[in-house]
Backbone as JSON, one array per atom type, in Angstrom:
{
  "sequence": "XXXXXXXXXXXXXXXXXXXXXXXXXXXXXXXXXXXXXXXXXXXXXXXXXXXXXXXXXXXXXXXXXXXXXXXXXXXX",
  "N": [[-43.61, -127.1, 161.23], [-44.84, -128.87, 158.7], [-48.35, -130.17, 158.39], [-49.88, -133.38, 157.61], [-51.11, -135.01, 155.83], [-52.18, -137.35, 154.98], [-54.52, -140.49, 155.31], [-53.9, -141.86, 157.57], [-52.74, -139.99, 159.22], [-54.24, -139.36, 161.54], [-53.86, -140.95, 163.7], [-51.3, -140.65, 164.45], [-48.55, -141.29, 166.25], [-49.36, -144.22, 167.22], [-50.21, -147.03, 167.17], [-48.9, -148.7, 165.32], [-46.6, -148.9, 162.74], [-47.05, -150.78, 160.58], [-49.24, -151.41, 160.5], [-50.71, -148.47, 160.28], [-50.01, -148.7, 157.83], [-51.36, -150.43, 156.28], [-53.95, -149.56, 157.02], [-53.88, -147.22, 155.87], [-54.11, -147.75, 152.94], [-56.09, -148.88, 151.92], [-57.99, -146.86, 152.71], [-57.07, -145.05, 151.25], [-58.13, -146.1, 148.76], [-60.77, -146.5, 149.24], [-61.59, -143.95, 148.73], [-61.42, -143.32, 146.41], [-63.12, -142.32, 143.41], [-65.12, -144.84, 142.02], [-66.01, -146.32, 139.02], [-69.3, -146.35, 137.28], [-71.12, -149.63, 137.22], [-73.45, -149.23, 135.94], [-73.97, -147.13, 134.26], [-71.06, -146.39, 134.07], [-69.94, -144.14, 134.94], [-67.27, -142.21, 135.87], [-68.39, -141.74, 138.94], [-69.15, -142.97, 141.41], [-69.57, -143.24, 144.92], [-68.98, -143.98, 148.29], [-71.3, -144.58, 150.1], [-72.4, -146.14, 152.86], [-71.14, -148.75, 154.78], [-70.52, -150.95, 152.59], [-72.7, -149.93, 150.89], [-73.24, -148.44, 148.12], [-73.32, -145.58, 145.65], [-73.95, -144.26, 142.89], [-73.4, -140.77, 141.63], [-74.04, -139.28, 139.26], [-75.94, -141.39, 137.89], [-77.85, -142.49, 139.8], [-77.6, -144.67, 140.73], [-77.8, -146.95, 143.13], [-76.51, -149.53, 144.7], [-75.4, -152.65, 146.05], [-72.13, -153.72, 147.19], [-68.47, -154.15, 148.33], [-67.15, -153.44, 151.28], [-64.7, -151.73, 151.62], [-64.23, -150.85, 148.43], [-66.28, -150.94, 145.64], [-66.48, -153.18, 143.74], [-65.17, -156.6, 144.28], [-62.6, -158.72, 144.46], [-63.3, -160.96, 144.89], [-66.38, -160.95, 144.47], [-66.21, -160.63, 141.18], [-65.3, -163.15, 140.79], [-67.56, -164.88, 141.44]],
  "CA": [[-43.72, -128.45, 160.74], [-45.95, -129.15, 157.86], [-49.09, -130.88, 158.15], [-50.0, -134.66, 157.54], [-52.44, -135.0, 154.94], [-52.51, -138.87, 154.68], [-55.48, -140.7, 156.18], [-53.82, -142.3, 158.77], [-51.92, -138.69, 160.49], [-55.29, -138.92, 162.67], [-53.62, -141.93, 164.59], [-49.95, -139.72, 165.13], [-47.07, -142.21, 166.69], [-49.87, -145.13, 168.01], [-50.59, -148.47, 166.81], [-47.22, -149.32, 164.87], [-46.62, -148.55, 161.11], [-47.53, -151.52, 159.7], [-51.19, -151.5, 160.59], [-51.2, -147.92, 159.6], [-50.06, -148.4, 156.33], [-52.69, -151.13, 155.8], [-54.88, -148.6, 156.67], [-53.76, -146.04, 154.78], [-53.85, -148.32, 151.5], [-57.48, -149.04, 152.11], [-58.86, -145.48, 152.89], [-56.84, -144.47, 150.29], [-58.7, -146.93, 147.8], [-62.05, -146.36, 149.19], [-62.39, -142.83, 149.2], [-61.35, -142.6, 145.4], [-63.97, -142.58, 142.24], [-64.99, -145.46, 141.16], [-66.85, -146.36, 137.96], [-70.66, -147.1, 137.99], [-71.73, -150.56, 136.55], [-74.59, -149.2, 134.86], [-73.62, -145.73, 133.18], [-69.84, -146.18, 133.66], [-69.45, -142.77, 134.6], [-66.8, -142.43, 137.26], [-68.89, -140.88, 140.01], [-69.3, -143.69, 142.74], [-69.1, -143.04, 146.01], [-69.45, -144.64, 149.55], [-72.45, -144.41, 151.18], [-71.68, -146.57, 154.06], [-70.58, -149.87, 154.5], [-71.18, -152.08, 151.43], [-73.72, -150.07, 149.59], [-72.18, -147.33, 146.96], [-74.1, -144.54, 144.76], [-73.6, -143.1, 141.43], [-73.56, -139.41, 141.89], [-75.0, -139.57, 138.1], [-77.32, -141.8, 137.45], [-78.5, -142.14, 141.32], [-78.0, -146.13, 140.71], [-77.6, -147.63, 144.14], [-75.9, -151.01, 144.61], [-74.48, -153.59, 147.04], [-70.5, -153.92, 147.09], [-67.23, -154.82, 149.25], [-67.04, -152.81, 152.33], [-63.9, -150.64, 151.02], [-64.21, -151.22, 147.14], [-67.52, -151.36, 145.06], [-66.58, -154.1, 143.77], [-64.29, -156.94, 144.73], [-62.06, -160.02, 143.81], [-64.42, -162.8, 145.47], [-67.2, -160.97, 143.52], [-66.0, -161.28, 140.66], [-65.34, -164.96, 140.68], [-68.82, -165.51, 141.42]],
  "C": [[-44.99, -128.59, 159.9], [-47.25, -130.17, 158.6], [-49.31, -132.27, 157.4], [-50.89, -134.96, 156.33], [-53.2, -136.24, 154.51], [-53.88, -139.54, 155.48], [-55.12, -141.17, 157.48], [-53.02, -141.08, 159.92], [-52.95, -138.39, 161.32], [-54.59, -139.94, 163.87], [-51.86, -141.56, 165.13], [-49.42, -141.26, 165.29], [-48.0, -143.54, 167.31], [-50.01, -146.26, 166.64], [-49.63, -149.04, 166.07], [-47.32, -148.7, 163.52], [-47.44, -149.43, 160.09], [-48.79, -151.57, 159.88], [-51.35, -149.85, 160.11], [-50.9, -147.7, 158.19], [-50.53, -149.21, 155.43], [-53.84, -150.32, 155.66], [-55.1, -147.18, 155.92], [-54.36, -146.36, 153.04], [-55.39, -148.18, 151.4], [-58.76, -148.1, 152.14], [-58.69, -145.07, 151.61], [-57.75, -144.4, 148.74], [-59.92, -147.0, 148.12], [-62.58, -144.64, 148.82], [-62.42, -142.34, 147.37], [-62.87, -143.26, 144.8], [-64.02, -143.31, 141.68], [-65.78, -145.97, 140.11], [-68.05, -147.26, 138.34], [-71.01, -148.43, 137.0], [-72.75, -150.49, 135.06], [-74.46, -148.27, 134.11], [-71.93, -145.86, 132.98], [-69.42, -144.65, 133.52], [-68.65, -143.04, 136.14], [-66.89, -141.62, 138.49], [-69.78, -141.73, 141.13], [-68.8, -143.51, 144.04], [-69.96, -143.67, 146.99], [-70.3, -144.14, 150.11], [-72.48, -144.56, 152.66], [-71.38, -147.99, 153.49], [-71.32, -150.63, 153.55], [-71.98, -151.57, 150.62], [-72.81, -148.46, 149.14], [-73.39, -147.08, 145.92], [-73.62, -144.0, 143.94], [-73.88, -141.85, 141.64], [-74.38, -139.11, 140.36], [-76.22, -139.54, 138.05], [-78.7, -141.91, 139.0], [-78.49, -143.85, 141.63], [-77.39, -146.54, 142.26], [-77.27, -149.38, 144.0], [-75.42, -151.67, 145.8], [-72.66, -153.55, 146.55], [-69.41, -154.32, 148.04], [-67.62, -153.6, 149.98], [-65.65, -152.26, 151.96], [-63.91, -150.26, 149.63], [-66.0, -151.78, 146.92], [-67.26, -152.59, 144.45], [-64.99, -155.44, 143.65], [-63.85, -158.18, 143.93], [-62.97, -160.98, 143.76], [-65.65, -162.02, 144.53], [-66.63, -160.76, 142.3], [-65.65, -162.45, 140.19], [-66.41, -165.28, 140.46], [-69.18, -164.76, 140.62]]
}
């Protein structure tokens, strides 16, 4: 039997589907590359919660806790 490779095949047959395929969406969408504000090079990555680093330029920032940056910030 093949292997799982998705983020959520750590949680096997528990917690129902639909919560892991919230959490799937979410990992999925944090773990990728996303572009830096200030150079616009796409080499951002999670630090920990909320703050995110340019592998680049070294620019450090505040952001959403899955996503550097989010709907509600942008509004404001």
């Amino acid at each position: 039997m093949p292997k799982k490779s998705r983020p959520t095949a750590r949680f096997k047959a528990r917690y129902g589907m639909k919560a892991r395929k919230a959490i799937d969406k979410i990992e999925s969408q944090m773990r990728l590359r996303h572009s830096c504000p200030k150079c616009e090079s796409p080499s951002v990555k999670r630090v920990s919660v909320g703050i995110w680093r340019c592998g680049k330029c070294g620019y450090t920032f505040a952001g959403g806790a899955y996503t550097p940056i989010t709907r509600l910030g942008n509004v404001a």
